[in-house]
N, C-alpha and C positions, 0 to 999 in steps of 0.2 A: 577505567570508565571515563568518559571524556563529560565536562562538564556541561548542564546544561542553561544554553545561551538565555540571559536576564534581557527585559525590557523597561527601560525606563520611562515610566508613567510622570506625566506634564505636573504632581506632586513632589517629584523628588523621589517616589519610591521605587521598588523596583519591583516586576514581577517575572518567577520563571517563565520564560517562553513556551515549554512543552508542559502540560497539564494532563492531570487525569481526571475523567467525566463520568458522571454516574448516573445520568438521567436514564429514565425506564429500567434503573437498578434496584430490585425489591431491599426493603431496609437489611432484611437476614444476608441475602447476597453481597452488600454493600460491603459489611465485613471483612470476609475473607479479598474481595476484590481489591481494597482501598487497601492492605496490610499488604497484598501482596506486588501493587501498585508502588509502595512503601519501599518493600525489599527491593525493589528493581531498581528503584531510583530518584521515583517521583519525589517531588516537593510540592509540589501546587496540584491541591487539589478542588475542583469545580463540582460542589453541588446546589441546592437548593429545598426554599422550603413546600413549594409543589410538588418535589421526588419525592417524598414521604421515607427518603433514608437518611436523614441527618442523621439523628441516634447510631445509624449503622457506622456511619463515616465517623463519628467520634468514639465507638469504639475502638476502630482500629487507629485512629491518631491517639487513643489514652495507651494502647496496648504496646504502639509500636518503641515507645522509647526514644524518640527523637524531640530533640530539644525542639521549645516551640516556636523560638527565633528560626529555626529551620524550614519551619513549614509557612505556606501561603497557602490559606485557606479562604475562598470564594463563598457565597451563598447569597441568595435572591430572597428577594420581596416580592411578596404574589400579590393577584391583579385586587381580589378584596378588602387590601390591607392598603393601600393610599391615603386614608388620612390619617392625620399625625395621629390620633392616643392608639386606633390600630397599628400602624405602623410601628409605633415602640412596643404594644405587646407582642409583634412579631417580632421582632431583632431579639430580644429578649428570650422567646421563645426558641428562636434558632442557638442560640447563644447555648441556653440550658440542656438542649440535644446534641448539641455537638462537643458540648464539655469545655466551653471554651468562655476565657473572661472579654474577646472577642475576635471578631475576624478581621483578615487583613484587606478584604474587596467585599464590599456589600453592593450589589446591582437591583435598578427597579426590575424583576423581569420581565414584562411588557406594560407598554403606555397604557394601552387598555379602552383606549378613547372612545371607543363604540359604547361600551357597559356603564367605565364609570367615568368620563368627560374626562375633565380638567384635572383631578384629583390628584392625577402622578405628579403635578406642580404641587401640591401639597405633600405629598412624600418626599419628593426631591428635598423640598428644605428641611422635612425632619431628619431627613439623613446626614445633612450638615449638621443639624443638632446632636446628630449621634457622632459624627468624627469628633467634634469639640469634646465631646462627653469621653471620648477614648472606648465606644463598645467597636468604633470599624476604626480604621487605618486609611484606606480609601476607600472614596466612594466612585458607582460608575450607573450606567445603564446598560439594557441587554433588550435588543429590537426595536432603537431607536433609530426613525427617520430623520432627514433635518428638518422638518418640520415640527416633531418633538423638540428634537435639542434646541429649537429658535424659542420655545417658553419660557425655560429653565432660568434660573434668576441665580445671582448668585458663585458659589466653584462652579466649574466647566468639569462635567463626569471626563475620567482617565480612560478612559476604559468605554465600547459598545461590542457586545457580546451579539454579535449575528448570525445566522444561518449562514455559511460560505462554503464552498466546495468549486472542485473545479467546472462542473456545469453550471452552478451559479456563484458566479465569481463578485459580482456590489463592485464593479469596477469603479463606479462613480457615486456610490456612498463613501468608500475606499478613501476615494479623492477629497471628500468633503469631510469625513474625521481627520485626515493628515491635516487639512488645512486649519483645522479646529485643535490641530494635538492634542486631537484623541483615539488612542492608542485602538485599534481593530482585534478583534481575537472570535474565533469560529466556533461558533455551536454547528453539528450535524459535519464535520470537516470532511471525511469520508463521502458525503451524502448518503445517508443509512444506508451505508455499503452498496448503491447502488452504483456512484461513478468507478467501483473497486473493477467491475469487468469492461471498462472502457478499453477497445484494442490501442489507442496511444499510449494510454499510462500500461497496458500489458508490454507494450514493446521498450517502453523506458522501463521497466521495472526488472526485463529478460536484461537489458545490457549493462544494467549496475548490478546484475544477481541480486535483486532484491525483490521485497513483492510490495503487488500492487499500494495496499496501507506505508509502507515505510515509502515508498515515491511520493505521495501525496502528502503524509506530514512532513516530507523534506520540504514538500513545494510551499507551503502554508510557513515556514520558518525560512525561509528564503525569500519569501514576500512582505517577512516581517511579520507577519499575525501571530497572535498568542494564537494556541492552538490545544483542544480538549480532548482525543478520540477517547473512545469512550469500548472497553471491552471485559468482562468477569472470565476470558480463557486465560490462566496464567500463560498461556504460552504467545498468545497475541500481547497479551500486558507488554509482555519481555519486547516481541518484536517491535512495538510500536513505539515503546523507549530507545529502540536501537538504532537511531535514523542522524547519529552524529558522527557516524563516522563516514560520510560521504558527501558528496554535494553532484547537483544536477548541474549541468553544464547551460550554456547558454542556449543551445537548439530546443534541448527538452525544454526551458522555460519557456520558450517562446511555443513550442507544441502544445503544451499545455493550455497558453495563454485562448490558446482557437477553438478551446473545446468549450466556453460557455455557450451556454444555451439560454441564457433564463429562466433554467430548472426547478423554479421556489418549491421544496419538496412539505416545510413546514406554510404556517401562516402569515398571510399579507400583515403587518405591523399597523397598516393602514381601514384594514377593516376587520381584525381580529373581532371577535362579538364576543371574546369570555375574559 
């Protein structure tokens, strides 16, 4: 099994590059998905306390048996928990579901600016209250603009957890986390399986023998992004972990590169309303 490629976060630490995603995973599903996730390979896994499957995901991290320096465990702060004594009984609370004394990436999940203002600037700094405290490892955010990240006081998040795929590509959010070293990684990577029947990525996916999913999480790790796909078929788990043993060449990257759209499949960051 070829090992998979680490990203080092502007902390010093480090995160798998290939991750497993659980969002729209029911807490009972979560289970069996995340163990078997486990068995394949995974280390890093991405959920959250809006998926309502923490519980699921720590049982199968208590059950699997893997030392817990092993694992890189992600989970979010939801948008009605920004100020600090909410924000610590959420960590807290993710903490006690997931079985864990803490995790190793705590993200704000969105700014939230429409609903609750300013506030994610008041989370932001209890979360540095929580590294110092040793509940998280690092801290980041997840659907931040730079116009969010220009508030922020203080560490600089490692880590922005964004909608990416190859129809909507953030080529110049992209550009302005590099320039910020901070590290990019894709929520929706795939785009809910929609950019899966694009005839470009069909035609790269026919000449590497592989399918449509493993060309796009090759493209997503050849770009550098941390990257989540997200599946409960053991048998896609398998495939989607299987994407080191090849690489796209220079023409496919650049074919790729032509097929954004500005696709946004989730929510504008800028005017989400929840």
């Amino acid at each position: 099994m070829n090992s998979i490629p680490e990203v080092t976060l502007s902390d010093g630490k480090k995160i798998p590059q290939l991750g497993f995603g659980v969002w729209q995973v029911e807490d009972e599903q979560a289970t069996p998905a995340v163990a078997k996730a486990l068995e394949t390979g995974y280390r890093h896994i991405d959920t959250a306390a809006i998926y309502g499957n923490e519980a699921g995901v720590g049982r199968a991290l208590k059950s699997s048996g893997i030392a817990r320096d092993e694992l890189f465990v992600t989970t979010k702060l939801w948008n009605d928990m920004h100020h600090k004594a909410d924000a610590r009984k959420a960590i807290e609370t993710s903490l006690e579901k997931l079985g864990l004394d803490h995790v190793d990436l705590y993200l704000i999940h969105w700014p939230s600016t429409v609903k609750h203002g300013d506030a994610y600037i008041e989370a932001w700094n209890a979360m540095q209250e929580f590294k110092a405290e040793g509940l998280v490892t690092s801290i980041g955010v997840s659907n931040f603009h730079e116009m969010h990240l220009d508030r922020l006081e203080g560490e600089s998040p490692v880590i922005d957890q964004v909608e990416l795929h190859p129809t909507f590509q953030q080529t110049e959010l992209r550009r302005v986390l590099d320039d910020r070293d901070i590290r990019t990684e894709a929520w929706s990577p795939l785009g809910q399986s929609k950019d899966l029947g694009n005839d470009t990525i069909a035609k790269i996916a026919e000449k590497h023998v592989r399918t449509p999913a493993q060309v796009i999480i090759r493209w997503h790790l050849q770009l550098g992004n941390v990257v989540i796909p997200k599946s409960v078929t053991p048998e896609r788990i398998e495939q989607n972990f299987d994407v080191l043993g090849f690489e796209l060449d220079q023409a496919d990257m650049e074919a790729i590169a032509k097929l954004d759209e500005g696709n946004r499949l989730g929510a504008n960051p800028e005017d989400a309303d929840f």
